[in-house]
C-alpha positions as CSV (number, residue, x, y, z in Angstrom):
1,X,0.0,0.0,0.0
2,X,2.6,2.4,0.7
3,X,4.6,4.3,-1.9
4,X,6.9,7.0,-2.3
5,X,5.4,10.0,-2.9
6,X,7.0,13.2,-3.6
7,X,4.9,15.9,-1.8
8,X,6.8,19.1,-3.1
9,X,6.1,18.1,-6.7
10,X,2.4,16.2,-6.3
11,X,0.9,19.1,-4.2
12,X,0.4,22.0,-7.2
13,X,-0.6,19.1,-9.3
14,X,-3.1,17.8,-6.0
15,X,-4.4,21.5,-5.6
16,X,-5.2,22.0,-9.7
17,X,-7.5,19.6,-9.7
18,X,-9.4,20.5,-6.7
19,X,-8.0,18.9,-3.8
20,X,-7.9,20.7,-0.6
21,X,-5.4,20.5,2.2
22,X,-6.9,19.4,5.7
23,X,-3.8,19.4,7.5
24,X,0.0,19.2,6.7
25,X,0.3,16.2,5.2
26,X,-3.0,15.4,3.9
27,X,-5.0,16.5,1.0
28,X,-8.3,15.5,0.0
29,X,-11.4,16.0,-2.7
30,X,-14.9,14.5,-2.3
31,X,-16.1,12.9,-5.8
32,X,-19.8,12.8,-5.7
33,X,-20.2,12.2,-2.4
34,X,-16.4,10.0,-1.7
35,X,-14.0,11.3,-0.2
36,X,-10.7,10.4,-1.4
37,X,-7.0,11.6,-0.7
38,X,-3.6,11.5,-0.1
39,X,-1.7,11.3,2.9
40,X,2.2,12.5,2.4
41,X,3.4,11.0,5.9
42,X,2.3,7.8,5.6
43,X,2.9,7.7,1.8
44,X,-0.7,6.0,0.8
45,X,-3.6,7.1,-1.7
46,X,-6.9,6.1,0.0
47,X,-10.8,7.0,0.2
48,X,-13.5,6.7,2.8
49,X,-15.6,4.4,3.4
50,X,-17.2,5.9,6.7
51,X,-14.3,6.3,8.9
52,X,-11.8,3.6,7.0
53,X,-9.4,4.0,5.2
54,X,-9.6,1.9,1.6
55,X,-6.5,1.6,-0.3
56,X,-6.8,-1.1,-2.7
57,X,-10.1,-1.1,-4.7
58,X,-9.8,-3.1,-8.7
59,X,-13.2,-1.5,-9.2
60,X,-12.8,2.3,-8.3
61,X,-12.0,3.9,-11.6
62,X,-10.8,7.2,-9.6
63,X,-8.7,5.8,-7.4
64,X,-6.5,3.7,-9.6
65,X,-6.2,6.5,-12.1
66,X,-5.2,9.0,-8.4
67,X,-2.3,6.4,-7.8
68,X,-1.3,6.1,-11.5
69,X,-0.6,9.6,-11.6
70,X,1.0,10.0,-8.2
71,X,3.3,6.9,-8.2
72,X,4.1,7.7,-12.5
73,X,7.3,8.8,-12.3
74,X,7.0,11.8,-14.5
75,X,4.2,13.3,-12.2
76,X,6.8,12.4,-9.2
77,X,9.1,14.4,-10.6
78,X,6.1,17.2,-11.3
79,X,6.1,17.0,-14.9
80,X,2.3,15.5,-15.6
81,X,1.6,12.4,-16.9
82,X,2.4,11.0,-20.3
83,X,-0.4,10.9,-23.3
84,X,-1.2,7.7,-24.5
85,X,-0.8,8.5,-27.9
86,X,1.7,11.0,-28.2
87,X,3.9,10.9,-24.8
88,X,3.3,14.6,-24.3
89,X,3.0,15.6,-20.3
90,X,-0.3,16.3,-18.8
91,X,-1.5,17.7,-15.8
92,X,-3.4,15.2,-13.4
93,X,-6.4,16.9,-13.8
94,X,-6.9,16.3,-17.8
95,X,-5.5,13.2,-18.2
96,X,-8.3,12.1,-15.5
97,X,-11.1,13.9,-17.6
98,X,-9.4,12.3,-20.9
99,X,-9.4,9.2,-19.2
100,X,-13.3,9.0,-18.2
101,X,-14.5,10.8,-21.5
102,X,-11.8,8.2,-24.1
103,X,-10.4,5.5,-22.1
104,X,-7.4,7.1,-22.3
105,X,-4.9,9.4,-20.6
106,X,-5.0,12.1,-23.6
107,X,-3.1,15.6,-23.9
108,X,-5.4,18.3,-25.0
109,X,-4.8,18.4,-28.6
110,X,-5.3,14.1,-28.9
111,X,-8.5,15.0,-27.3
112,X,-9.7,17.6,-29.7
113,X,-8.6,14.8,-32.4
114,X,-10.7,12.1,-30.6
115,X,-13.1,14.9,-30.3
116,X,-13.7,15.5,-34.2
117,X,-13.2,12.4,-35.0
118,X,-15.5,11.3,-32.7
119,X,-13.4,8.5,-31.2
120,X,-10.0,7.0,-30.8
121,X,-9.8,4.6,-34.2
122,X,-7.7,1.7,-32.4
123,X,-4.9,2.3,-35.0
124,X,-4.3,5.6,-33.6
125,X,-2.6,3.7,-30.2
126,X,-0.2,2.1,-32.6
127,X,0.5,4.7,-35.4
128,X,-0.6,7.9,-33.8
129,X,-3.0,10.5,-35.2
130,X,-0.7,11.9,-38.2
131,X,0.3,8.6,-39.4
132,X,-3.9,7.6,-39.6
133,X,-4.6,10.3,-41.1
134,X,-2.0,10.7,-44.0
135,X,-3.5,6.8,-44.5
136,X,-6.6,7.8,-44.6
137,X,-6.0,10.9,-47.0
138,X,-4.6,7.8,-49.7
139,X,-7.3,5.8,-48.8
140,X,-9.5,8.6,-49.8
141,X,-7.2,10.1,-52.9
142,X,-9.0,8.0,-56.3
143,X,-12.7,9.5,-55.5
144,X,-11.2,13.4,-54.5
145,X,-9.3,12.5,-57.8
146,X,-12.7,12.1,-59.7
147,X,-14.4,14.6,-58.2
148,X,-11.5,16.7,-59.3
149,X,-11.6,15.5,-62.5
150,X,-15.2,16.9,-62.9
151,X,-15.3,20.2,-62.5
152,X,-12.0,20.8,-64.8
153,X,-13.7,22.4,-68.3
154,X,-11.8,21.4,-71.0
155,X,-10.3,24.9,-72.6
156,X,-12.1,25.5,-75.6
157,X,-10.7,25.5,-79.0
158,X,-8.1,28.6,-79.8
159,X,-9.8,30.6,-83.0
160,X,-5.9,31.0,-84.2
161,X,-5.1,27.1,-84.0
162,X,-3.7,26.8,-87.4
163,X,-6.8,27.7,-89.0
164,X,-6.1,30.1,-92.4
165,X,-8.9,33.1,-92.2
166,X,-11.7,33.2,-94.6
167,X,-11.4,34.3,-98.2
168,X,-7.5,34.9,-97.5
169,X,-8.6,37.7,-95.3
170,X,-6.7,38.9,-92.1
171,X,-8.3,38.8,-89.1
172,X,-9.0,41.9,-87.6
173,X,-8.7,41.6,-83.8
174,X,-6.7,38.3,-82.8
175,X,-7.8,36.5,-79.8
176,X,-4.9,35.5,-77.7
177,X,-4.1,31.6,-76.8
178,X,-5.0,29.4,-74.0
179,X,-2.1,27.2,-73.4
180,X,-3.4,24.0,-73.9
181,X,-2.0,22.4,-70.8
182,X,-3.6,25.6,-68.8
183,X,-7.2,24.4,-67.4
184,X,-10.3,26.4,-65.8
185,X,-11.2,25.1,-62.8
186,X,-14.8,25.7,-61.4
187,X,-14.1,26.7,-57.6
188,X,-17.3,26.7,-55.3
189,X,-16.9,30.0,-53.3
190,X,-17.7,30.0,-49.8
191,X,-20.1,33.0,-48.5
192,X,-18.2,35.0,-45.8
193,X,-20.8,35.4,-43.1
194,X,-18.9,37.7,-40.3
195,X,-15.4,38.7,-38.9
196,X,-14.1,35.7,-36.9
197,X,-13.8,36.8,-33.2
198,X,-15.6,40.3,-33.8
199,X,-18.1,40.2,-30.5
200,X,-20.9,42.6,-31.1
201,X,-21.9,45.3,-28.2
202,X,-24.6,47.2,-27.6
203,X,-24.0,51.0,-29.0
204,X,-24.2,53.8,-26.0
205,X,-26.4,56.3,-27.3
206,X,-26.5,58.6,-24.0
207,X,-25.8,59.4,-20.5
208,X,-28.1,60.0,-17.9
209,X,-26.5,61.7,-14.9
210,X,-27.6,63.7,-11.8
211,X,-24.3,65.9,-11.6
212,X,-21.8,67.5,-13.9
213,X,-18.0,68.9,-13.9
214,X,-18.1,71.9,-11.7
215,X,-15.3,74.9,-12.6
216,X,-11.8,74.0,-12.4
217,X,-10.0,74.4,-9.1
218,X,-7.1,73.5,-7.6
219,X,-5.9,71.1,-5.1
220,X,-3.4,71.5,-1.8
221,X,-1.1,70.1,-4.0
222,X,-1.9,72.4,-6.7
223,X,-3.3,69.7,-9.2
224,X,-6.3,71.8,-11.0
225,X,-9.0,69.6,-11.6
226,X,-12.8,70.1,-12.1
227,X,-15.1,68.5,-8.8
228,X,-18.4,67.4,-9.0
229,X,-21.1,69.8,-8.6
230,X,-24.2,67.4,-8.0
231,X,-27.8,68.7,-9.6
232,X,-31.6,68.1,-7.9
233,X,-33.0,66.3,-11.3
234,X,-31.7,63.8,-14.4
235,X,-30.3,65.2,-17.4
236,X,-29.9,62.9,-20.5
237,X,-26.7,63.8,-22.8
238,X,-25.8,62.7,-26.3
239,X,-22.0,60.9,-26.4
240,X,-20.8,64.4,-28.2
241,X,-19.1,66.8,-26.6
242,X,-18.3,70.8,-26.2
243,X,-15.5,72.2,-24.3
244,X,-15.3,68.9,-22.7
245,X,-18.8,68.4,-21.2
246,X,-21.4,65.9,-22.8
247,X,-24.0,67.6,-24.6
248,X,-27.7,67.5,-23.4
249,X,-29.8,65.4,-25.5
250,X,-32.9,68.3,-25.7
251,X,-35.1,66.2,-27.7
252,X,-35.1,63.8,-25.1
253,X,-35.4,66.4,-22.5
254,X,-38.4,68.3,-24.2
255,X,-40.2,65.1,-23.8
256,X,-39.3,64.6,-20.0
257,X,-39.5,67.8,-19.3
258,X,-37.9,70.1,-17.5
259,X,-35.8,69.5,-14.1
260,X,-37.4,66.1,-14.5
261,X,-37.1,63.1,-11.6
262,X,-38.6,60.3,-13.2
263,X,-37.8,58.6,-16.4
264,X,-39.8,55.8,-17.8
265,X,-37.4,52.9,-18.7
266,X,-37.0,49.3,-19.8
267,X,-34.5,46.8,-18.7
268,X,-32.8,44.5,-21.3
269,X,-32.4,41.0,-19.4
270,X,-33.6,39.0,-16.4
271,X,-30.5,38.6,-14.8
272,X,-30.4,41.7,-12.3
273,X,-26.5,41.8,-12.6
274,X,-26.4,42.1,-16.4
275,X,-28.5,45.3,-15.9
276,X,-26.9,46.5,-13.0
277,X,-22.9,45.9,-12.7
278,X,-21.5,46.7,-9.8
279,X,-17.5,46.6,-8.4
280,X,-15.1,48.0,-6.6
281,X,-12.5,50.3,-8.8
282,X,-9.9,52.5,-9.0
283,X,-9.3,54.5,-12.0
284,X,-5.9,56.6,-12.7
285,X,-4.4,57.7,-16.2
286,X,-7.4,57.2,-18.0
287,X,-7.5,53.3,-17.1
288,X,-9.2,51.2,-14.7
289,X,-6.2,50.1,-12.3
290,X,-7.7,47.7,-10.4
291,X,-11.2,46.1,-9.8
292,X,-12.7,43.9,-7.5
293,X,-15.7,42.5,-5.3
294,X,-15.0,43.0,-1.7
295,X,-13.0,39.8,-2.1
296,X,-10.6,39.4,-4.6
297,X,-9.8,41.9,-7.2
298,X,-7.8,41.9,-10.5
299,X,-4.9,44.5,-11.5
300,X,-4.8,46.5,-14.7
301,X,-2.3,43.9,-16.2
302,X,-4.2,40.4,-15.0
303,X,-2.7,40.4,-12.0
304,X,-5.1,38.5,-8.8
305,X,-4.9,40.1,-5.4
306,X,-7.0,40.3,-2.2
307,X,-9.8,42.9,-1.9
308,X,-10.7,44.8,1.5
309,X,-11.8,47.9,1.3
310,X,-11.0,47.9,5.1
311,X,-7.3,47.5,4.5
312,X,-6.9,48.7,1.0
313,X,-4.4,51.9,0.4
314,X,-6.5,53.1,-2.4
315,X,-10.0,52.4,-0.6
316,X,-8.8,54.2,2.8
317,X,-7.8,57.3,0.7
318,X,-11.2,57.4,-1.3
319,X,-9.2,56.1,-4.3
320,X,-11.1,52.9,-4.8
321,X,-15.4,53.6,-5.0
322,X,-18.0,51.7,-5.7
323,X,-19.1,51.9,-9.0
324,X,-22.4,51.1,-10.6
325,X,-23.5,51.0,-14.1
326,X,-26.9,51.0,-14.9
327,X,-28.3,50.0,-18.6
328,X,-31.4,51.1,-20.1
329,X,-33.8,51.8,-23.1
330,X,-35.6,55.4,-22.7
331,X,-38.9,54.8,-23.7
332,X,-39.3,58.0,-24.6
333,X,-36.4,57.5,-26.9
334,X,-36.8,58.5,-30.4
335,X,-34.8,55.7,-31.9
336,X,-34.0,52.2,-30.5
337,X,-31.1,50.0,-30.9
338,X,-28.9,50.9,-28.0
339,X,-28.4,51.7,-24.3
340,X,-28.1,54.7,-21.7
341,X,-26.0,54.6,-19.0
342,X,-26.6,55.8,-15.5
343,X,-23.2,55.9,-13.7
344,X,-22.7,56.6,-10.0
345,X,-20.3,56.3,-7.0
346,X,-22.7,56.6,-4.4
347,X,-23.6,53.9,-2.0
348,X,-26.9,55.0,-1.5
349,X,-28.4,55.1,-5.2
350,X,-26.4,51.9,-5.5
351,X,-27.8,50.0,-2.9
352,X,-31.5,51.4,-3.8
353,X,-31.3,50.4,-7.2
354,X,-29.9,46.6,-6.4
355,X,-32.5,46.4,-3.9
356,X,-35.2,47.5,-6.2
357,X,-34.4,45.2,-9.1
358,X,-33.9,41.9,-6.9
359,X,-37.4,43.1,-5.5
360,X,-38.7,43.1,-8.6
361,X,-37.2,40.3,-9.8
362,X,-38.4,38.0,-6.9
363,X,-42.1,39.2,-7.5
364,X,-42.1,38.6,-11.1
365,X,-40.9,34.9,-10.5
366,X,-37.3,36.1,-12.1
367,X,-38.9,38.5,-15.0
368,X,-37.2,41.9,-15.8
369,X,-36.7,42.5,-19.4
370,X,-39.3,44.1,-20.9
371,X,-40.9,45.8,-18.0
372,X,-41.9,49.2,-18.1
373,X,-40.7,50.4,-15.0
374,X,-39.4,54.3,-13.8
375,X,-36.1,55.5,-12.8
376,X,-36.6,57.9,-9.6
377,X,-34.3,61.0,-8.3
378,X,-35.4,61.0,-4.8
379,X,-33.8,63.9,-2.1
380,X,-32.9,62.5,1.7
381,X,-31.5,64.8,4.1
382,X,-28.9,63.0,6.2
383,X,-25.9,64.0,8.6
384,X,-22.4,63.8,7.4
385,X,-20.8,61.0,9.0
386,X,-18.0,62.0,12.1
387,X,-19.8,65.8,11.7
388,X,-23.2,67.4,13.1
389,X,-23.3,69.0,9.9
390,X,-26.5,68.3,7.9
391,X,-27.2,68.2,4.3
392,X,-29.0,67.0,1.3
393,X,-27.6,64.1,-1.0
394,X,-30.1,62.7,-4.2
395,X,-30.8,59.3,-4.0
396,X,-31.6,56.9,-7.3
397,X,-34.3,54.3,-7.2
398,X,-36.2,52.2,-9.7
399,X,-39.6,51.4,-9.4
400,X,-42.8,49.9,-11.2
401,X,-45.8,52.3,-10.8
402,X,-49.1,50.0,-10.8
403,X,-50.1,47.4,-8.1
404,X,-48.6,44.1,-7.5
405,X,-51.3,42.5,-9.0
406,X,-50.5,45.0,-11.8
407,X,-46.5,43.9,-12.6
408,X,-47.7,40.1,-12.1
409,X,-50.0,40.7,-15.2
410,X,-47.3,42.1,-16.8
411,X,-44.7,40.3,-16.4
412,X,-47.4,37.2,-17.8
413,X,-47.9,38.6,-20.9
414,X,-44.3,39.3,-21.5
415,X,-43.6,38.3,-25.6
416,X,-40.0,36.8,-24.8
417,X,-39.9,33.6,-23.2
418,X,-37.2,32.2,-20.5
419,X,-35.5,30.5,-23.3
420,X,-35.4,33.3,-25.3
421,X,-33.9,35.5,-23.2
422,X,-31.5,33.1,-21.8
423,X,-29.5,32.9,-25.2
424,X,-29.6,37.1,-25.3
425,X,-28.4,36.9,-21.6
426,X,-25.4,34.9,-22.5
427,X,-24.1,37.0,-24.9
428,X,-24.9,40.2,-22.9
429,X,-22.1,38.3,-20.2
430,X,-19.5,37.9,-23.1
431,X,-20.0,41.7,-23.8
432,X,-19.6,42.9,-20.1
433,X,-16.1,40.6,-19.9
434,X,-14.8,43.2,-22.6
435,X,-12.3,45.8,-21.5
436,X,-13.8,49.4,-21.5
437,X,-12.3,51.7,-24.4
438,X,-9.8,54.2,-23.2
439,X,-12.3,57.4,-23.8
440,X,-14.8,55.5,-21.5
441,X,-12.1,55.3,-18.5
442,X,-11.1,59.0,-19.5
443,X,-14.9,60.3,-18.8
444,X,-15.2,57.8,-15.5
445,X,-11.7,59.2,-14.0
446,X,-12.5,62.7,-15.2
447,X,-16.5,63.2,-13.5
448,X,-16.0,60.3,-10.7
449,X,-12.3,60.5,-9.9
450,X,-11.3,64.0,-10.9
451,X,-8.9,64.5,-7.9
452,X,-6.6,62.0,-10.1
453,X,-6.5,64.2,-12.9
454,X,-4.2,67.2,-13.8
455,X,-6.0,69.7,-16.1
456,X,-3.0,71.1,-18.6
């Protein structure tokens, strides 16, 4: 039962395919419901049954596959196991996968092979996959031949072969030769339906904000920058803009009216975090340096670390916000085909509007999209935290005006169904895991984090 098992070099292998470590010298993984592991000071592989130990097991698929790996001598030495096919190293945790989809411990390019071919042929264990398919290419060769042989056209006959013209006369415009070894092939052409990799996004047609730059001022440190100056209603801008403000959108406003504090809106999907993404961030030189979840966070260049906002340099100096982005259609909107965006750094509107929509959500039996609902500027007078001072900040909520009874019926007699909106959903996630454009970060640093900029 015992082997020798080389902990330093098994443990990263251990931990990448899911095993956790319950004390030093034991790690473990449960496997629908078994628990099996592998114990460094006693040097045995082993799962539970109850409270014993079981080491040997003829029947256990998982557990001779967890001691061919360990006791293999390239995964001793850390390397991976060896393909079947090809002898290339894998880790532990795909050559178990290969082994319970094909039989087989498989690298990850004999298993897109066996994939498309939609097995392992058993000639491929003896010849490998380039061999059997150059075979099968000659096997294959006579009929391509023949089909090849069909769509040549045979060159037609050259007017100037050797022919004299008629009545001794010259012809007037020759007609240049077609060598006669030279044939015209008839090639199919394939449509091109797309640019490979191009992942479409919904086009921002406005902003709706409840505050604007203020006049530029200038910092202890004498940095000029422009603050926030916060405003009492929503305005709705276009994405243009003059002397470096967004320009209000006034047919949109005509409609709303003005100083409004309610817009009529529509969500886009069911999922309440698609329409409402919300994050940790800290934005300097027009890029987002770092973002995270309270947990963990991600750097600018893809680099993991822990996120506290109770620890965190950037967080204690007011560096690091909350952010929220909130995406609608205006159904006042003159034109459809794209979103407006309401961005904000304020807790209060952020936590209003996440606790409205999974309100919502939960009454409608997970329903959003489609909804006519209203976005709400609402004031609350409040007293500055560590101050006596009192004053008045604006608060955004979202709301459906109508009785309950009123969203239930309709949210019924919504036209898209689950399925429906499921497949526009997971696009709408593959479009939120894009990076922002560099004008984007430029307008959130400028209006959110203007401190960090320096005005020329």
């Amino acid at each position: 039962m015992a082997m020798q098992l080389n902990k330093e070099a098994l443990v990263p292998i251990l931990e990448s395919a899911g095993f956790k470590k319950t004390n030093h010298t034991v790690w473990m993984i449960d496997k629908e419901g078994t628990p099996y592991g592998v114990d460094f000071s006693k040097h045995v592989i082993f799962r539970y049954e109850g409270t014993e130990r079981i080491f040997e097991d003829t029947e256990d698929p998982y557990l001779n596959t967890l001691k061919e790996m360990c006791v293999n001598g390239t995964v001793g030495a850390g390397k991976g196991a060896a393909c079947e096919i090809c002898n290339t190293t894998v880790s532990f945790s795909l050559a178990e996968s290969a082994r319970k989809m094909w039989g087989q411990i498989l690298c990850a390019a004999c298993c897109t092979k066996a994939n498309a071919h939609g097995g392992i042929p058993p000639a491929v264990l003896i010849i490998g996959w380039e061999a059997y398919e150059k075979q099968k290419q000659l096997e294959e060769t006579p009929d391509d031949e023949q089909k090849f042989a069909d769509d040549v056209q045979e060159p037609e006959e050259s007017p100037r072969e050797n022919k004299a013209p008629e009545n001794n006369k010259p012809v007037d415009e020759p007609v240049p030769d077609i060598p006669q070894h030279v044939a015209v092939y008839s090639i199919p052409l394939q449509p091109i339906r797309g640019i490979k990799g191009l992942i479409p996004q919904l086009c921002e047609c406005g902003h709706i904000k409840i505050g604007i730059k203020g006049k530029t001022t200038t910092s202890g440190k004498g940095k000029q920058f422009r603050p926030p100056q916060k405003l009492d209603h929503f305005v709705i801008t276009t994405m243009q803009k003059e002397n470096d403000d967004f320009v209000e959108d006034t047919a949109i406003m005509a409609k709303l009216g003005p100083n409004c504090t309610e817009i009529p809106v529509i969500l886009l999907y069911d999922e309440p975090s698609l329409n409402f993404f919300t994050s940790l961030a800290h934005y300097d030189s027009a890029q987002c340096q770092c973002r995270g979840n309270g947990e963990i966070a991600v750097k600018a260049d893809g680099t993991q670390i822990p996120c506290n906002p109770d620890t965190c340099d950037y967080a204690l100096h007011k560096l690091c916000k909350p952010n929220g982005v909130l995406s609608v259609v205006l159904q006042d909107a003159p034109r459809v085909g794209g979103v407006w965006k309401f961005r904000t750094t304020g807790w209060n509107s952020i936590r209003n509007l996440m606790s409205s929509i999974e309100f919502i959500h939960g009454m409608t039996g997970g329903r959003l999209a489609g909804l006519p609902l209203m976005l709400t500027l609402q004031p609350k007078t409040t007293v500055i935290p560590g101050t006596r001072n009192i004053t008045t900040i604006y608060m955004v909520n979202i709301e459906y005006r109508g009785t309950i009874g009123d969203l239930l019926n309709c949210a019924a007699t919504r036209l898209a169904t689950p399925d429906q909106i499921a497949r526009i959903e997971a696009k709408a996630a593959t479009m939120l895991a894009l990076p922002e454009s560099p004008e984007e970060c430029r307008d959130v640093q400028e209006e959110f984090y203007s401190e960090t900029v320096v005005t020329a």
